[in-house]
PDB file of N, CA, C and O in Angstrom:
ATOM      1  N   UNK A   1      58.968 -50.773  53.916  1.00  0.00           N
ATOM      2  CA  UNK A   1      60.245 -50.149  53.674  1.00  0.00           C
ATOM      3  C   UNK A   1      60.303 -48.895  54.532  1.00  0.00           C
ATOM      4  O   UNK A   1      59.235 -48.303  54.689  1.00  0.00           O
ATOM      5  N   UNK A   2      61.441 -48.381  55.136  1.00  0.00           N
ATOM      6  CA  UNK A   2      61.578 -47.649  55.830  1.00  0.00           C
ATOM      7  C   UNK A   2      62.076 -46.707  55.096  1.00  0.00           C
ATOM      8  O   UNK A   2      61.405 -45.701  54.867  1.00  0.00           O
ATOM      9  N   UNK A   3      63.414 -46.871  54.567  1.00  0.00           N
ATOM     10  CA  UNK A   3      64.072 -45.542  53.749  1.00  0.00           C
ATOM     11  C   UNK A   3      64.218 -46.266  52.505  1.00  0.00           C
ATOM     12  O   UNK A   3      64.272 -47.489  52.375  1.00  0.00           O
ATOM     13  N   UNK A   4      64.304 -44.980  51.199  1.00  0.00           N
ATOM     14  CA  UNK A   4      64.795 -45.466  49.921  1.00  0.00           C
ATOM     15  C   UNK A   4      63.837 -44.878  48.927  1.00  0.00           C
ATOM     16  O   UNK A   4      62.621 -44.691  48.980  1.00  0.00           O
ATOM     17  N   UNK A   5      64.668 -44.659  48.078  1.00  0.00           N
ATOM     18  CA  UNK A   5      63.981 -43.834  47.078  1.00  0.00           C
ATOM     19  C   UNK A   5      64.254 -44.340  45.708  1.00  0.00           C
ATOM     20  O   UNK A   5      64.841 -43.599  44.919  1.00  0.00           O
ATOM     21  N   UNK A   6      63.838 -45.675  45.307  1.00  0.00           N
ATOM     22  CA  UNK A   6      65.202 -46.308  44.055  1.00  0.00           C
ATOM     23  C   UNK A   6      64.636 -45.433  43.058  1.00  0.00           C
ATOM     24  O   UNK A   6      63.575 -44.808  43.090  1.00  0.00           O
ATOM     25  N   UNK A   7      65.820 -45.517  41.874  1.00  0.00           N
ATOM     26  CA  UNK A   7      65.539 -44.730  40.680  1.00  0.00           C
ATOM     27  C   UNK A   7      66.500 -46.112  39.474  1.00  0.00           C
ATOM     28  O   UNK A   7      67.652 -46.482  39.702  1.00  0.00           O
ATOM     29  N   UNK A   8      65.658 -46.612  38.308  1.00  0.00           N
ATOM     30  CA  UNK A   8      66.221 -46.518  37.277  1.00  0.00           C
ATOM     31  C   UNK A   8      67.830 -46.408  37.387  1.00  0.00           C
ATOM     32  O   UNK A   8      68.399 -45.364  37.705  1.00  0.00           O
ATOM     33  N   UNK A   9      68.138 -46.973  37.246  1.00  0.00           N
ATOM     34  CA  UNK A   9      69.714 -47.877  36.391  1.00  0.00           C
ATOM     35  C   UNK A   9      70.684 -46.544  37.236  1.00  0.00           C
ATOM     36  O   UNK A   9      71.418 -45.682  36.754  1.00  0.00           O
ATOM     37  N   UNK A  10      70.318 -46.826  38.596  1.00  0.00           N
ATOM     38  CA  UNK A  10      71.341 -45.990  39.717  1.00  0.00           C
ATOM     39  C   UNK A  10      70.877 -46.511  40.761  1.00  0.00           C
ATOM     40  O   UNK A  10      69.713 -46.554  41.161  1.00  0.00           O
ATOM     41  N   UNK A  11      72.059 -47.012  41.315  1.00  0.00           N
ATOM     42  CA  UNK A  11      72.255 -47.658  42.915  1.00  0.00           C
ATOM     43  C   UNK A  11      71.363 -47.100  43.809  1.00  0.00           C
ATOM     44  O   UNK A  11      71.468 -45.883  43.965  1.00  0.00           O
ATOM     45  N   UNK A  12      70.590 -47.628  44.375  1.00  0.00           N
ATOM     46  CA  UNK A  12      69.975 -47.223  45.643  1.00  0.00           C
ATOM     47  C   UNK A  12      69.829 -48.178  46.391  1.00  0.00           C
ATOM     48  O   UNK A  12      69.829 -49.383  46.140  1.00  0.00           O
ATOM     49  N   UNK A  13      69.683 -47.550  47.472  1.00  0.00           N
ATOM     50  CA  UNK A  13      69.593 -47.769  49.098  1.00  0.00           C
ATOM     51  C   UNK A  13      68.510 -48.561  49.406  1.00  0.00           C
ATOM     52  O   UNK A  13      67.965 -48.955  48.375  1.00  0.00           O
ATOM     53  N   UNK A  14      68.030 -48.915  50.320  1.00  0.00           N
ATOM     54  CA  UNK A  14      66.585 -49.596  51.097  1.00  0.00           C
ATOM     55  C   UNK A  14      66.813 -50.104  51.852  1.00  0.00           C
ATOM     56  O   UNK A  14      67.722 -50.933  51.809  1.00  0.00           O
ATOM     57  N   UNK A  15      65.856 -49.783  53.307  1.00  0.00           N
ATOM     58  CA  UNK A  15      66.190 -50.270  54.262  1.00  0.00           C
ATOM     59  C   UNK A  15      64.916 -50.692  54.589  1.00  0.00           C
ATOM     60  O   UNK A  15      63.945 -50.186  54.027  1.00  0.00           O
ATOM     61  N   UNK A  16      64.757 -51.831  55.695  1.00  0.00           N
ATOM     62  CA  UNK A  16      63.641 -52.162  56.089  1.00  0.00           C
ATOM     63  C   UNK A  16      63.877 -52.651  57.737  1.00  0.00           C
ATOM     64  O   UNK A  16      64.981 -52.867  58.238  1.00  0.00           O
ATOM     65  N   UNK A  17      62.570 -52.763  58.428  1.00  0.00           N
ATOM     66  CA  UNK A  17      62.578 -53.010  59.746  1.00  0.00           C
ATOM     67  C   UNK A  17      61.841 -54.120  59.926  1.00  0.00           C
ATOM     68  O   UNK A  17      60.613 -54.181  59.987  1.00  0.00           O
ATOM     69  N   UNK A  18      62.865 -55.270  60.034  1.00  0.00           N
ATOM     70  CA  UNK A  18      61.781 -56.586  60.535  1.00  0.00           C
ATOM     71  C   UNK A  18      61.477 -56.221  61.980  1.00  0.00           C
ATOM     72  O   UNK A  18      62.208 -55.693  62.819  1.00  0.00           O
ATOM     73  N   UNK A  19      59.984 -56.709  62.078  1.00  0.00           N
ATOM     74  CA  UNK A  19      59.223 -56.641  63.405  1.00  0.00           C
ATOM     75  C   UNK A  19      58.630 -57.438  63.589  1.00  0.00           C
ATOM     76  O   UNK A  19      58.307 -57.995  62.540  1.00  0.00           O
ATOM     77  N   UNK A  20      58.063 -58.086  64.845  1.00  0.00           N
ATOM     78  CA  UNK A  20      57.189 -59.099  65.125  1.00  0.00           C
ATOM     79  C   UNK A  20      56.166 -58.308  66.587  1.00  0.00           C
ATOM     80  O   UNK A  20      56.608 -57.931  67.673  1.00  0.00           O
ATOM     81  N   UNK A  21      55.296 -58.283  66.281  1.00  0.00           N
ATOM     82  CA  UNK A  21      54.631 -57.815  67.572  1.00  0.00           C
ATOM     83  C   UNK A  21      54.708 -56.298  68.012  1.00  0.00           C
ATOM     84  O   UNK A  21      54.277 -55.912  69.099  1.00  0.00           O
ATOM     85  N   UNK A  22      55.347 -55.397  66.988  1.00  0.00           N
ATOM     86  CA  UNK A  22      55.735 -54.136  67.462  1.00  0.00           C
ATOM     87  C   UNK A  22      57.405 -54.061  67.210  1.00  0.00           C
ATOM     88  O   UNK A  22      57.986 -53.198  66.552  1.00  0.00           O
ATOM     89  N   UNK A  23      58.081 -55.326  67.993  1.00  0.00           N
ATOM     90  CA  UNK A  23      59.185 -55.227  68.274  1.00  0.00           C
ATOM     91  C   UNK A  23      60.392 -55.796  67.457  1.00  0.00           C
ATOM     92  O   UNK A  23      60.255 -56.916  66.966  1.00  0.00           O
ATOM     93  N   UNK A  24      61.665 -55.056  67.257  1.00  0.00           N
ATOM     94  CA  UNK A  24      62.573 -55.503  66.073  1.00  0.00           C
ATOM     95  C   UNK A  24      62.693 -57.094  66.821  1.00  0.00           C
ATOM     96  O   UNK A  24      62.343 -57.425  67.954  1.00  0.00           O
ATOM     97  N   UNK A  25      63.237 -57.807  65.878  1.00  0.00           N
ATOM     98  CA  UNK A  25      63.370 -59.207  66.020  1.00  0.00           C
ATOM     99  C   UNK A  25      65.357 -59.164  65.880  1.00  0.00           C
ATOM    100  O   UNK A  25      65.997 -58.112  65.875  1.00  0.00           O
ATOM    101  N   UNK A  26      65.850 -60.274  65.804  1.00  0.00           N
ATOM    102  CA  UNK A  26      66.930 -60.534  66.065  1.00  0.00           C
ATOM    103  C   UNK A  26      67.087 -61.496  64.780  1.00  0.00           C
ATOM    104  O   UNK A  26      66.506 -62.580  64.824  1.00  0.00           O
ATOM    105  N   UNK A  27      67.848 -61.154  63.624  1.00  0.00           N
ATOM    106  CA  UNK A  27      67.685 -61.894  62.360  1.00  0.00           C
ATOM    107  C   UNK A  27      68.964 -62.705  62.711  1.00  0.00           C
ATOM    108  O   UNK A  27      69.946 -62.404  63.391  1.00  0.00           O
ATOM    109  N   UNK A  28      68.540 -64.151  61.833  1.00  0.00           N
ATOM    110  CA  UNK A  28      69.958 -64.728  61.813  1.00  0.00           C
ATOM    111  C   UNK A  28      69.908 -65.178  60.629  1.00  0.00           C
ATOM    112  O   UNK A  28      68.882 -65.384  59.981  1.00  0.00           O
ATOM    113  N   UNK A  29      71.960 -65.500  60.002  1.00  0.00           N
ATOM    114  CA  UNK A  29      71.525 -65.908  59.087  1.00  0.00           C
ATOM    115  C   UNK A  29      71.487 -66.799  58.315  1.00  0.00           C
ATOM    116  O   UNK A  29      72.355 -67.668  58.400  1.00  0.00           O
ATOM    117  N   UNK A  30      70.208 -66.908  57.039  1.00  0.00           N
ATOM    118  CA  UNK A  30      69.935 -68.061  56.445  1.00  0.00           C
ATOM    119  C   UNK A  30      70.841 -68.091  54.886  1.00  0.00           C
ATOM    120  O   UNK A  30      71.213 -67.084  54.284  1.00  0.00           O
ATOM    121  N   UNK A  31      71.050 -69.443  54.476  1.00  0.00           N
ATOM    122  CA  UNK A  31      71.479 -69.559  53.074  1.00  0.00           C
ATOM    123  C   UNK A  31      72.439 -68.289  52.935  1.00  0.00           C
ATOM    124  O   UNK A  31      72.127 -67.509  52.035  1.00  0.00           O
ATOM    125  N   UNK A  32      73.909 -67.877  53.936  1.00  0.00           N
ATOM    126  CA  UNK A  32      74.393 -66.997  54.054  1.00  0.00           C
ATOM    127  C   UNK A  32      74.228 -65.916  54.556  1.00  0.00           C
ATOM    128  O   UNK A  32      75.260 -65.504  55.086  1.00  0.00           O
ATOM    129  N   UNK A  33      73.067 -65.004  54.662  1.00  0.00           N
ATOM    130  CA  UNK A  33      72.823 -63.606  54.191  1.00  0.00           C
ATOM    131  C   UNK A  33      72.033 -63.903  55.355  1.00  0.00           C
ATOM    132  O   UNK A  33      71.601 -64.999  55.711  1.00  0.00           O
ATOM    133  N   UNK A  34      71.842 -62.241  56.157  1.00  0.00           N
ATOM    134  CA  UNK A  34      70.847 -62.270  57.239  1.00  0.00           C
ATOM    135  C   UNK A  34      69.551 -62.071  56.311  1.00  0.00           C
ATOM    136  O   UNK A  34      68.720 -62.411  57.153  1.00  0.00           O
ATOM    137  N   UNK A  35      69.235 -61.942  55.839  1.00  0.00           N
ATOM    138  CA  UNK A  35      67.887 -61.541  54.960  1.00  0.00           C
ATOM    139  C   UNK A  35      68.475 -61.716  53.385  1.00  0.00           C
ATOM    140  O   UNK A  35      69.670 -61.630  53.101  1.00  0.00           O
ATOM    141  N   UNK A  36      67.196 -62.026  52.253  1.00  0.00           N
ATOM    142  CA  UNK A  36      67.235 -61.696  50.982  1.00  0.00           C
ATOM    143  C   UNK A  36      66.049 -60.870  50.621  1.00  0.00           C
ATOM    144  O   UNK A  36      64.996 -60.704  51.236  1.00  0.00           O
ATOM    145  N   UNK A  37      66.447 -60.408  49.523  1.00  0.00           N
ATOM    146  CA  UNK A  37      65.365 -59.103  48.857  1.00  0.00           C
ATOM    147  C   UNK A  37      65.100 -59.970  47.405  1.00  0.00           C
ATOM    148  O   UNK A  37      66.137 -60.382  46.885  1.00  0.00           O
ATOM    149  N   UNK A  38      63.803 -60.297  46.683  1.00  0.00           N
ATOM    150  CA  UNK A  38      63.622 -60.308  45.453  1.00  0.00           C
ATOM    151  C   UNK A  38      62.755 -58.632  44.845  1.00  0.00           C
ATOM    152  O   UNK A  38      61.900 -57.990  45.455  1.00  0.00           O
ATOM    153  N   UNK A  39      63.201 -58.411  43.863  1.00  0.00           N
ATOM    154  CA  UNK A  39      62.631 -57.917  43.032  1.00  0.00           C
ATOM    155  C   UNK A  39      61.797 -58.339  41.740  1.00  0.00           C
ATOM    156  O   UNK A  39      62.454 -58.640  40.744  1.00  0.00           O
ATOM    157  N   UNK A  40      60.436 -58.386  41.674  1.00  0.00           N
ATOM    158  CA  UNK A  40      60.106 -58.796  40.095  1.00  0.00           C
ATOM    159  C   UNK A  40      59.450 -57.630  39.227  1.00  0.00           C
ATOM    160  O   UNK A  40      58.453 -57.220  39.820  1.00  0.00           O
ATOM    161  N   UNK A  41      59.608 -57.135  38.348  1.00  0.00           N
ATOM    162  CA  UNK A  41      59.511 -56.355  37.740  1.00  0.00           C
ATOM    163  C   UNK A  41      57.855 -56.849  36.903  1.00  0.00           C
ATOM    164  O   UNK A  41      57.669 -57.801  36.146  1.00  0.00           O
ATOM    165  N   UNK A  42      56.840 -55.800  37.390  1.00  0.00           N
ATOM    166  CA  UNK A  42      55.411 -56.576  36.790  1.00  0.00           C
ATOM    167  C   UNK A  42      55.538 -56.896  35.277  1.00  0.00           C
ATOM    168  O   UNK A  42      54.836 -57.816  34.856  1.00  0.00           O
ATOM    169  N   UNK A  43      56.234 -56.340  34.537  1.00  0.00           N
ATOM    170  CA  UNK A  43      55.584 -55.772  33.006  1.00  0.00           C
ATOM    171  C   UNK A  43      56.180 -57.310  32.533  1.00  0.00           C
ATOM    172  O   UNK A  43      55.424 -58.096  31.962  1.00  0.00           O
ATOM    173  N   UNK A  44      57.999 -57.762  32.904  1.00  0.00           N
ATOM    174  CA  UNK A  44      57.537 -59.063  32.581  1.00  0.00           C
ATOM    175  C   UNK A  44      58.383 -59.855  33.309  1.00  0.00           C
ATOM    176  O   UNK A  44      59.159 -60.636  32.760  1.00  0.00           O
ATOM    177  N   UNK A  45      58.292 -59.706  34.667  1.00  0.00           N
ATOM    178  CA  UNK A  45      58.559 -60.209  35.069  1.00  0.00           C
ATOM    179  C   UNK A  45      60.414 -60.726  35.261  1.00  0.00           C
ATOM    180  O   UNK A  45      60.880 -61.801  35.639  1.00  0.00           O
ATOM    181  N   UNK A  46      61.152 -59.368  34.793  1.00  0.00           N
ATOM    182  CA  UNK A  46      62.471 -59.360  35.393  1.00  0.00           C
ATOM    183  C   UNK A  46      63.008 -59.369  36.671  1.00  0.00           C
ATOM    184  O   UNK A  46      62.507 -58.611  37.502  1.00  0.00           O
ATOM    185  N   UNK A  47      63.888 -60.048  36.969  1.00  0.00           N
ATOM    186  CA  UNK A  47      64.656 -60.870  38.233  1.00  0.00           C
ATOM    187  C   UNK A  47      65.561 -60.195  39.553  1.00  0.00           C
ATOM    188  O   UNK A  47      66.659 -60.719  39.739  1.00  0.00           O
ATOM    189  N   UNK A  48      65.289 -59.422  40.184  1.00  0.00           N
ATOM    190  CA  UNK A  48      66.968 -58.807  41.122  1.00  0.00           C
ATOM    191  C   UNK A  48      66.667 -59.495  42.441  1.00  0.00           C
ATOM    192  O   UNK A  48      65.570 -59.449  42.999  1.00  0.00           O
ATOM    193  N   UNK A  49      67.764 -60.152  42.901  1.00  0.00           N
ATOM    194  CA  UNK A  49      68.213 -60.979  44.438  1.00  0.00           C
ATOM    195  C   UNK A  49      69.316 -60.251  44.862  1.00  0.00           C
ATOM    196  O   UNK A  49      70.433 -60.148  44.355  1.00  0.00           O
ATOM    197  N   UNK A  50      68.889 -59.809  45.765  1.00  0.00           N
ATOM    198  CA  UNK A  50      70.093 -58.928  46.395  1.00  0.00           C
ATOM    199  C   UNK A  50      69.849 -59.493  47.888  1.00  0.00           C
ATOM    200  O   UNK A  50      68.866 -60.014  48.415  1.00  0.00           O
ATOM    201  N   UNK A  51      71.268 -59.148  48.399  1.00  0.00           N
ATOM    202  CA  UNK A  51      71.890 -59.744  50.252  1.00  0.00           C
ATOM    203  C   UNK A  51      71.927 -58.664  50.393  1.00  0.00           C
ATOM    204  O   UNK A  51      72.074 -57.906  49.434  1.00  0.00           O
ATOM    205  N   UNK A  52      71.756 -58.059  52.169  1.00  0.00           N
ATOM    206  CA  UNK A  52      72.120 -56.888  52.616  1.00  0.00           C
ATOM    207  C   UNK A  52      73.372 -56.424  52.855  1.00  0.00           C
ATOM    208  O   UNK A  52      74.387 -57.097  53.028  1.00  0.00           O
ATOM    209  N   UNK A  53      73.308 -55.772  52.855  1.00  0.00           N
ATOM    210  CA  UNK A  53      74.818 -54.938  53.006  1.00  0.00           C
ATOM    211  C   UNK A  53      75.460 -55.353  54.507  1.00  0.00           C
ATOM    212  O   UNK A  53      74.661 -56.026  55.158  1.00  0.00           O
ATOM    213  N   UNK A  54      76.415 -55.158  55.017  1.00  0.00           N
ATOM    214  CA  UNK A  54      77.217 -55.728  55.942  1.00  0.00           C
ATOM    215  C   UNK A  54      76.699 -54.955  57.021  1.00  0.00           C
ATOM    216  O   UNK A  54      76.495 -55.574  58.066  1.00  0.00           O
ATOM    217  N   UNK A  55      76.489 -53.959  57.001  1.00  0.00           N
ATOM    218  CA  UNK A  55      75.928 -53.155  58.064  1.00  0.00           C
ATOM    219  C   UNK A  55      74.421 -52.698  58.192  1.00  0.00           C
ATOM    220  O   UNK A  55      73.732 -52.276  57.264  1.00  0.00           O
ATOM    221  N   UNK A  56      74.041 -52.854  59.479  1.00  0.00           N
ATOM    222  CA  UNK A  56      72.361 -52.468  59.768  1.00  0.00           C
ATOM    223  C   UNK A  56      72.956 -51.344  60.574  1.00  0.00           C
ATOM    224  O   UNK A  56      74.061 -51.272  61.112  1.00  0.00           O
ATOM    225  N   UNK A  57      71.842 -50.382  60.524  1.00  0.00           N
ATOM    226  CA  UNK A  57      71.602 -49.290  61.466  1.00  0.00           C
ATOM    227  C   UNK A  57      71.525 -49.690  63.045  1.00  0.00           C
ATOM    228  O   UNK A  57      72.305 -49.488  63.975  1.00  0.00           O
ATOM    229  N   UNK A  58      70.000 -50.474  62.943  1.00  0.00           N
ATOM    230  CA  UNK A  58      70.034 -51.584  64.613  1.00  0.00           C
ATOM    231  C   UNK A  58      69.371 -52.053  64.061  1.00  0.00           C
ATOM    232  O   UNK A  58      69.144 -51.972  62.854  1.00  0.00           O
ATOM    233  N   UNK A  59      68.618 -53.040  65.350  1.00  0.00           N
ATOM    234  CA  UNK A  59      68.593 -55.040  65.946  1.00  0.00           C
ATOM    235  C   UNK A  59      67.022 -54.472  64.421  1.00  0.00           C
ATOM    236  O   UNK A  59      66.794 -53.342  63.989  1.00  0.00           O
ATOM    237  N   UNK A  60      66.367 -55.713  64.081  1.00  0.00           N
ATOM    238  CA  UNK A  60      65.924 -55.546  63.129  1.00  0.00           C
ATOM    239  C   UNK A  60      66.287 -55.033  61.703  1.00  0.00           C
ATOM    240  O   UNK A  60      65.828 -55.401  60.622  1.00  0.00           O
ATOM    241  N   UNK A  61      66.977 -54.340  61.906  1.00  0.00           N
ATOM    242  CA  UNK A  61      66.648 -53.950  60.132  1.00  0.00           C
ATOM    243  C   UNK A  61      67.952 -54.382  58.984  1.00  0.00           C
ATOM    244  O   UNK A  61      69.106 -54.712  59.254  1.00  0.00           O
ATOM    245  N   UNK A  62      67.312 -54.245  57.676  1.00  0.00           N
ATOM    246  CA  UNK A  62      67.862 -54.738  56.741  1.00  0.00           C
ATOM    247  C   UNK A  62      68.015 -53.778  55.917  1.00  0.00           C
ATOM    248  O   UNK A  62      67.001 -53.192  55.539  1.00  0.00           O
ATOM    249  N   UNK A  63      68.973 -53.474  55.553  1.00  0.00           N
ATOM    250  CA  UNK A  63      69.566 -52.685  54.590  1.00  0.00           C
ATOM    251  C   UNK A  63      70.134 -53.265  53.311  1.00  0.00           C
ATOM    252  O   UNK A  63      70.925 -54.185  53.517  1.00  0.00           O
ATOM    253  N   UNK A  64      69.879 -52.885  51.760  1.00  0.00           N
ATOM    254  CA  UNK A  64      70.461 -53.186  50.766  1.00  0.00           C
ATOM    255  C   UNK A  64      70.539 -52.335  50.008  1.00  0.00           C
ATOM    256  O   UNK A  64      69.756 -51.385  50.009  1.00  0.00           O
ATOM    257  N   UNK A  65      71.780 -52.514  48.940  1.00  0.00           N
ATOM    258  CA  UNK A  65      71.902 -51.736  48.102  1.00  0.00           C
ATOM    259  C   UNK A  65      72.028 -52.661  46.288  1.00  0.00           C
ATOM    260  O   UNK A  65      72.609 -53.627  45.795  1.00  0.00           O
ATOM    261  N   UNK A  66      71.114 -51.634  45.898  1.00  0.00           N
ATOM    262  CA  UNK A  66      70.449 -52.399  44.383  1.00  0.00           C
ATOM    263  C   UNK A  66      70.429 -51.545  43.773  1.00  0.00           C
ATOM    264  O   UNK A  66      70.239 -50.416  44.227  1.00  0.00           O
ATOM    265  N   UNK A  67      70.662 -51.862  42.269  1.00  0.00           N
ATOM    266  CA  UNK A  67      70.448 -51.403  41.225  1.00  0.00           C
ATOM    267  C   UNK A  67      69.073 -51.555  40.039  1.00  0.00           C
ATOM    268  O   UNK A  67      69.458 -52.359  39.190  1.00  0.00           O
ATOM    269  N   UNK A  68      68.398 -51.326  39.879  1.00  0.00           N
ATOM    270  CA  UNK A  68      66.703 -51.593  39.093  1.00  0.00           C
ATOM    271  C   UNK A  68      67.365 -51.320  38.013  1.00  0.00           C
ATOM    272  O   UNK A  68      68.281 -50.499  38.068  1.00  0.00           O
ATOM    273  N   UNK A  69      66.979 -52.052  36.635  1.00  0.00           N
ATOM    274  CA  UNK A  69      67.826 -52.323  35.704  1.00  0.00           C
ATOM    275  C   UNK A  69      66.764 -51.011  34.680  1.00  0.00           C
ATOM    276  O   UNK A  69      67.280 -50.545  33.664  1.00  0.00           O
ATOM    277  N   UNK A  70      65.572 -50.629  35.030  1.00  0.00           N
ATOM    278  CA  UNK A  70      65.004 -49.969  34.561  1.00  0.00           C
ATOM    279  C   UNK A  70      63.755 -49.513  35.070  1.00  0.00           C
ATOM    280  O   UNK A  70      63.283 -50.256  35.930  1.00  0.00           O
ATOM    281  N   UNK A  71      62.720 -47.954  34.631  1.00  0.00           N
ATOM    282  CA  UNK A  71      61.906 -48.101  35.366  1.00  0.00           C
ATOM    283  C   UNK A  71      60.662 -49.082  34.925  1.00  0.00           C
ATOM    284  O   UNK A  71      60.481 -49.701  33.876  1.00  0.00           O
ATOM    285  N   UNK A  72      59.776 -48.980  36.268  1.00  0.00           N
ATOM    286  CA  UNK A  72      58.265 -49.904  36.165  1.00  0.00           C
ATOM    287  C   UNK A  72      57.832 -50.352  37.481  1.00  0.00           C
ATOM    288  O   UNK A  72      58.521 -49.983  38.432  1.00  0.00           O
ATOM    289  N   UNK A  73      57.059 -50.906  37.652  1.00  0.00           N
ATOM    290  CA  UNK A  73      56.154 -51.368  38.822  1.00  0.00           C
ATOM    291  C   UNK A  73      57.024 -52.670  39.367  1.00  0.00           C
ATOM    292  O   UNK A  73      56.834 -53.801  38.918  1.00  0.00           O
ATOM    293  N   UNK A  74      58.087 -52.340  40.482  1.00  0.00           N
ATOM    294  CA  UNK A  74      57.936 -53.487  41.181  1.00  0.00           C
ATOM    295  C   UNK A  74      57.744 -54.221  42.311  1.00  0.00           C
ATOM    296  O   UNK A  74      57.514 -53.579  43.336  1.00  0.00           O
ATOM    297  N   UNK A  75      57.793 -55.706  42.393  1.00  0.00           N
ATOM    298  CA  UNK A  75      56.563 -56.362  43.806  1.00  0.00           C
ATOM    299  C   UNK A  75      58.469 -56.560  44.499  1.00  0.00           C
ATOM    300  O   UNK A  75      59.534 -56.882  43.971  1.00  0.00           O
ATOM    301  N   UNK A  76      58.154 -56.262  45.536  1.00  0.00           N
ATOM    302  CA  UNK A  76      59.650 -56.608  46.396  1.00  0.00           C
ATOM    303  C   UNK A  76      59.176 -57.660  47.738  1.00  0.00           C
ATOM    304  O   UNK A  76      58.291 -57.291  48.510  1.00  0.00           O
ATOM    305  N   UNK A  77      59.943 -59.129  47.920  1.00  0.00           N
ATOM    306  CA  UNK A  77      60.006 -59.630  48.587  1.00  0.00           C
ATOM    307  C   UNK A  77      60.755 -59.835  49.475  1.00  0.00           C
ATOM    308  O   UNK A  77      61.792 -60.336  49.041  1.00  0.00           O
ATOM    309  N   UNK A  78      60.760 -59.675  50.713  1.00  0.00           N
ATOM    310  CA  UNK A  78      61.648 -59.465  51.624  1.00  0.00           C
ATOM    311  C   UNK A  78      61.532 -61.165  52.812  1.00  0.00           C
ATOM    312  O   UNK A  78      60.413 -61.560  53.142  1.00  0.00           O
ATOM    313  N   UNK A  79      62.594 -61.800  53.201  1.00  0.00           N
ATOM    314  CA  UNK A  79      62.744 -62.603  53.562  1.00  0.00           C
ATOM    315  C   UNK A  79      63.979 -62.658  55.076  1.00  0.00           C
ATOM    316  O   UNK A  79      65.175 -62.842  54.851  1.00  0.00           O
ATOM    317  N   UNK A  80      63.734 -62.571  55.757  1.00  0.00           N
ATOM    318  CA  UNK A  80      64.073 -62.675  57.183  1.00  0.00           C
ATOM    319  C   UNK A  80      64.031 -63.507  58.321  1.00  0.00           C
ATOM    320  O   UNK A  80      62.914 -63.711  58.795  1.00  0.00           O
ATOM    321  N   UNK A  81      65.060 -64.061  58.892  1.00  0.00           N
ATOM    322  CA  UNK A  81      64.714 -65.352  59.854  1.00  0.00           C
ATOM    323  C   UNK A  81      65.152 -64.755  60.995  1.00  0.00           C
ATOM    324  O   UNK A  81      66.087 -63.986  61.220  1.00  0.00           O
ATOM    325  N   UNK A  82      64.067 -65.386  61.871  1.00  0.00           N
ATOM    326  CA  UNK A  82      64.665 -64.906  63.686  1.00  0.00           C
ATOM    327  C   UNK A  82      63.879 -65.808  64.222  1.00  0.00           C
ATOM    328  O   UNK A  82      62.718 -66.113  63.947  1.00  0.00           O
ATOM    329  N   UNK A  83      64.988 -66.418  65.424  1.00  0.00           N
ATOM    330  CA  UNK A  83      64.097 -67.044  66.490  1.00  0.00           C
ATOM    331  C   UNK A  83      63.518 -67.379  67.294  1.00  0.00           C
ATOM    332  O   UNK A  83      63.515 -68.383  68.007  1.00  0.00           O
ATOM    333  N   UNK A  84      62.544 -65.853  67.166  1.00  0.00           N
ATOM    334  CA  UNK A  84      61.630 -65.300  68.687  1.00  0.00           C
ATOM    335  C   UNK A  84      60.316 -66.146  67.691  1.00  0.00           C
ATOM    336  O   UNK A  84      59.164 -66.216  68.120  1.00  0.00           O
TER     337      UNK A  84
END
């Protein structure tokens, strides 16, 4: 993750930089969305799928905006297609 600071049951930001080799990649997109984000929440395993937001900063990165339904430890999966 590049930027983002989430907090508990308020919108935040996150951005990330797909790379391959050093270098941003060129996402395209899959099942709609240039990228998806899962969230699972460890304690038991609660659910957030979020699409990025319409706009990237530049070539690589993924930006979303989410809401964490509460705090706790979570594993974030990030999913990105390009075809370098």
């Amino acid at each position: 993750m590049t930027a983002g600071s989430p907090r508990a049951d308020t919108e935040s930001d996150l951005a990330f930089d797909v790379t391959r080799d050093g270098r941003a990649v060129e996402l395209e997109p899959y099942l709609g969305a240039r990228g998806h984000l899962v969230a699972l929440r460890s304690s038991d395993l609660a659910y957030l799928h979020v699409h990025p937001t319409k706009t990237a900063a530049r070539r690589g990165q993924l930006a979303f905006a989410t809401r964490f339904p509460s705090a706790g430890r979570y594993r974030l999966y990030l999913q990105g297609v390009s075809d370098l």
